[in-house]
N, C-alpha and C positions, 0 to 999 in steps of 0.2 A: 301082682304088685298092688299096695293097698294106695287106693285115692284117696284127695282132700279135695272139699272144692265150698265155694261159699261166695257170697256174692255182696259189696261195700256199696252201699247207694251214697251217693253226692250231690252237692247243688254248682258243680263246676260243669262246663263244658268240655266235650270229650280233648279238646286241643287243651287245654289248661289243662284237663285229671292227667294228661299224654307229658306233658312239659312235670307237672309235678313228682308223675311215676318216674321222671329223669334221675331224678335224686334217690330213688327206693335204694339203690345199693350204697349211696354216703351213709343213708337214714342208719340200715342195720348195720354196719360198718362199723358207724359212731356207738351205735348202743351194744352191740355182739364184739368187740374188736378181739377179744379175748377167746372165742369160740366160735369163729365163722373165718372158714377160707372157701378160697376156689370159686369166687361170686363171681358170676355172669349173668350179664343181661345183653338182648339186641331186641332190635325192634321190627317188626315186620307188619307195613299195615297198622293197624288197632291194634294188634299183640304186641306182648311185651312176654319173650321167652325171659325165662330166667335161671339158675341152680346156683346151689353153695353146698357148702357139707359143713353142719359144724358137729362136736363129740363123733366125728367120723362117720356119722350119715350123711348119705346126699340127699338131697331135695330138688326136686326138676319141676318146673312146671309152666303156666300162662297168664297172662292176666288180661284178657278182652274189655275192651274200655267203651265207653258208653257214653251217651251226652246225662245218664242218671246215675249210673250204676257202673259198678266194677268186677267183672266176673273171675273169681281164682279159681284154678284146677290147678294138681299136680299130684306126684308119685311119691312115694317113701317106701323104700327096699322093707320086706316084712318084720327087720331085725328092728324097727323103730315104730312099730307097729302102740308100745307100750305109751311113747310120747308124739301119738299123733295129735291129740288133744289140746296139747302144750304149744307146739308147737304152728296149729294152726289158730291158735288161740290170738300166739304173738304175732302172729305174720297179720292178722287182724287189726291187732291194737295198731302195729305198724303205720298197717294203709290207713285206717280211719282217723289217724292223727294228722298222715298226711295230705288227705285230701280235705281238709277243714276248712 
């Protein structure tokens, strides 16, 4: 299964980037409403699991938080292989607006 993984630095504390990541699934919610189901998140520790599926891919993955920085990893079935680019592109723009 092909990975994504990339890493958002910040100037928040890990309890702040932690409280702000609370909202990640409104965030895409509001901006995707139209091509994003199946959003979850829970928190475990500094992790933040997560997945959604939207155009019928799922998306699974972590988000390890940091008092600097914000660590992504996650999965995309091979059939999404084409928009993995895209889509780690937005999950980017996402986090880095949010944690500002």
């Amino acid at each position: 299964m092909p990975k994504f993984n990339f890493t958002v630095p910040h100037q928040l504390s890990a309890e702040d980037a932690k409280s702000r990541l609370e909202r990640l699934a409104d965030s895409f919610k509001a901006k995707y409403k139209d091509n994003l189901g199946d959003l979850q998140q829970g928190w475990e520790g500094d992790r933040l699991s997560f997945g959604f599926k939207t155009f019928g891919i799922k998306v699974s993955g972590k988000i390890d938080v940091a008092d600097d920085a914000i660590a992504v990893e996650g999965d995309l079935p091979f059939s999404a292989m084409m928009f993995k680019g895209k889509i780690e592109s937005e999950m980017r723009q996402q986090l880095e607006r949010l944690l500002k």
